[in-house]
C-alpha positions as CSV (number, residue, x, y, z in Angstrom):
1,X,86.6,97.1,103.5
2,X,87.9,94.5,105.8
3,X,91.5,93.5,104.5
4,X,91.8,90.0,103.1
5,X,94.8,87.5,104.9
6,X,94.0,84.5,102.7
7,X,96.9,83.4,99.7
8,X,97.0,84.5,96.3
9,X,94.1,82.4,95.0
10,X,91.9,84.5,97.9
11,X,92.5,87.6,96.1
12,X,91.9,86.1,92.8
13,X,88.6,85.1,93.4
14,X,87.8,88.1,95.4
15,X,88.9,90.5,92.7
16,X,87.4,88.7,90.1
17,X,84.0,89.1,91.6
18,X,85.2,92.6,92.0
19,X,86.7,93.5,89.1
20,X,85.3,91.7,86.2
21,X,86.8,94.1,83.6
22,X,90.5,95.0,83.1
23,X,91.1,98.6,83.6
24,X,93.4,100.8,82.5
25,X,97.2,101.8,83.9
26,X,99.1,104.9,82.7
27,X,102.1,106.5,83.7
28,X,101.0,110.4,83.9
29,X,104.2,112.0,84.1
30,X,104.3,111.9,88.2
31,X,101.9,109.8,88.7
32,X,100.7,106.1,88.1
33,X,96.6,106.5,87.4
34,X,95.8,103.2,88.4
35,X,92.0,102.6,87.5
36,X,91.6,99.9,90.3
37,X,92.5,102.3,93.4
38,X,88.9,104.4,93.5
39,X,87.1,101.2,93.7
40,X,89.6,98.5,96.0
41,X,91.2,101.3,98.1
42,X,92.6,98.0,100.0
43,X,95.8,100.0,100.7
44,X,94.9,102.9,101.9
45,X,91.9,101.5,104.3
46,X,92.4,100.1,107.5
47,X,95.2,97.4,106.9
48,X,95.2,93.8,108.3
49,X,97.8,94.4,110.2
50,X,99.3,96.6,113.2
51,X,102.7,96.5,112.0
52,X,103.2,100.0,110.1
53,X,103.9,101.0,106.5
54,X,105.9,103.4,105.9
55,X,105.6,106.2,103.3
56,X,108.3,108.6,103.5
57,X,107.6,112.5,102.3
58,X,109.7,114.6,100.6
59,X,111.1,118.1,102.2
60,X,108.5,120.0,100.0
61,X,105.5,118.2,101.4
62,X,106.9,119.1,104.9
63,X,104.2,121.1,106.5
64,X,103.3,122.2,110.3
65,X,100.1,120.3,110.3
66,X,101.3,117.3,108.4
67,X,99.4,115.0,111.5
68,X,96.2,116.4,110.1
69,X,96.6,114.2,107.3
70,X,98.7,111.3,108.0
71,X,99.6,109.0,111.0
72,X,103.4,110.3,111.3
73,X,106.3,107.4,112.2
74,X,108.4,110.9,112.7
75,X,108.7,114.6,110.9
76,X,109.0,112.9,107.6
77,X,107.4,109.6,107.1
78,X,104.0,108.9,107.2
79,X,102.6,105.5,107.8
80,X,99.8,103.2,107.4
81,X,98.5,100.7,109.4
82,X,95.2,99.0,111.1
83,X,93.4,102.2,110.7
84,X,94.5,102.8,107.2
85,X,95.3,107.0,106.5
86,X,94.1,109.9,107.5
87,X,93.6,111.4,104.0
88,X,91.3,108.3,102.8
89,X,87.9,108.8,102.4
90,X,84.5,106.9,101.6
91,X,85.4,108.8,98.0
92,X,89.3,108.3,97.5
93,X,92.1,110.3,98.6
94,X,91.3,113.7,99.6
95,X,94.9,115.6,99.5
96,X,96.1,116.5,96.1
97,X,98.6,115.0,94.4
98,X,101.6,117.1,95.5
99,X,100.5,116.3,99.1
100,X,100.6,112.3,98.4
101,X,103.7,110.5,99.4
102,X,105.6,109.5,96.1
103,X,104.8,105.9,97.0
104,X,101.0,106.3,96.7
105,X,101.7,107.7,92.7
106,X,103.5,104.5,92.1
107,X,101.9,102.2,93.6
108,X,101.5,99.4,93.0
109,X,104.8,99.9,92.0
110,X,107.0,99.9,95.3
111,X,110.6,101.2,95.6
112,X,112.4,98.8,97.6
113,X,116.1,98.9,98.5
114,X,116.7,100.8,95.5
115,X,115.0,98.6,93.1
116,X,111.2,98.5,91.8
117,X,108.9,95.3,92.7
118,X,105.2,94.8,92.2
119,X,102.6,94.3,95.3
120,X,101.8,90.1,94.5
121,X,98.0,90.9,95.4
122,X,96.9,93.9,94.0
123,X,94.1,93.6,91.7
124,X,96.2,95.4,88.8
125,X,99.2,93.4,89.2
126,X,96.5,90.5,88.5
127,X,94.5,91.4,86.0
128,X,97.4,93.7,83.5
129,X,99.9,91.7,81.5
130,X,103.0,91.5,83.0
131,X,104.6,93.3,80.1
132,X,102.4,96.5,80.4
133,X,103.6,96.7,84.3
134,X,107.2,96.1,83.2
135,X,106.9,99.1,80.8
136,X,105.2,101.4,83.5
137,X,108.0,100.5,86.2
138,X,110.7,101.6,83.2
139,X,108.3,104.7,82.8
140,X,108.2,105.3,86.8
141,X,112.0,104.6,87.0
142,X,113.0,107.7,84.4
143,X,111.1,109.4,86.2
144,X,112.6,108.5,89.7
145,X,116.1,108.7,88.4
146,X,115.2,113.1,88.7
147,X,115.5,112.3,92.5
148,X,119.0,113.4,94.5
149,X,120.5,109.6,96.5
150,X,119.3,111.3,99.2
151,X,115.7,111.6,98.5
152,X,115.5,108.1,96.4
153,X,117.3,106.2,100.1
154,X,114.5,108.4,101.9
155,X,112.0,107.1,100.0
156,X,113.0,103.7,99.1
157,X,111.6,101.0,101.6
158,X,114.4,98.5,103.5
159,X,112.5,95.1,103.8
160,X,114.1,91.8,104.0
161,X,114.3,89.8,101.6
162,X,111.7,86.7,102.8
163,X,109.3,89.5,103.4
164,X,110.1,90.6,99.2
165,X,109.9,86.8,98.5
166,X,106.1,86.5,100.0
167,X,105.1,89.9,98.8
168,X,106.3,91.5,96.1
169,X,107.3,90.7,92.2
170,X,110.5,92.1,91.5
171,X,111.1,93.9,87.8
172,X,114.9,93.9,87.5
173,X,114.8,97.5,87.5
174,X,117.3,99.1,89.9
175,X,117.3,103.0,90.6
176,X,120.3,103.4,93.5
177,X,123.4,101.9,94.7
178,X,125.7,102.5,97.2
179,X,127.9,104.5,94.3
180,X,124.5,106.7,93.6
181,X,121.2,107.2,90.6
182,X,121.6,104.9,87.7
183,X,119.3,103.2,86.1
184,X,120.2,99.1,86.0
185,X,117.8,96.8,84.2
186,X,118.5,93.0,85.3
């Protein structure tokens, strides 16, 4: 699918034509089954952009053929960008779950700098009641708490804050300071 890089009222329309039901959200005890993702796959095809994404993996998912499956920033991030990842295919994903990067299960949930924001354009963000996200990112966040500082900084995105402002919905939720794992609502 060629990647959209029109405003918010662009991917309205377009996932309205798309999508003209709501579907379903549920938290799946490591996992968010999102029931936009098998249908859109927007983030995981080839992006609009060269810039990469970056998905870190966790020392368990560490393997020596890990370029097989993903585009590698180095030994322990994996990344998209205009050619979208290695593991998507014309029917979804095609590692299992384990294999995944914890920020495809969350998404479009998005740990950044410690906290957990919303991606402004996805099509679930759009079409599910702000409430219903709010109580999958506490769900996601009780579940991310099980994560050493080290892991949670490893996965946790660094972006600056105009880059938040344009893209993403924060939810008050914080995970991680500098004095380590507690969970903050704002």
């Amino acid at each position: 699918m060629q990647k959209l890089q029109k405003g918010f009222w662009h991917y309205l329309e377009f996932w309205r034509a798309l999508f003209p039901r709501r579907r379903a959200l549920r938290w799946r005890e490591t996992w968010l089954q999102n029931g936009y993702c098998r249908d859109c796959r927007y983030c995981c095809g080839p992006q609009d952009s060269n810039e990469p994404f970056p998905m870190a993996l966790l020392p368990g998912q560490l393997h020596s053929h890990l370029s097989d499956d993903f585009y590698l920033l180095n030994a322990d991030t994996a990344y998209l960008d205009a050619r979208g990842c290695k593991a998507d295919t014309d029917h979804g994903c095609r590692l299992r779950l384990t294999q995944r990067p914890v920020a495809c299960g969350l998404f479009p949930l998005v740990l950044v700098n410690g906290g957990l924001y919303l991606y402004k354009t996805c099509p679930a963000v759009i079409f599910t009641p702000l409430d219903r996200l709010a109580d999958l990112g506490l769900e996601a966040a009780g579940w991310l708490t099980g994560f050493s500082l080290t892991d949670l900084r490893h996965i946790s995105l660094d972006i600056p804050a105009q880059t938040l402002a344009e893209r993403y919905i924060s939810l008050n939720i914080s995970l991680f300071d500098a004095n380590g794992v507690e969970l903050r609502l704002g």
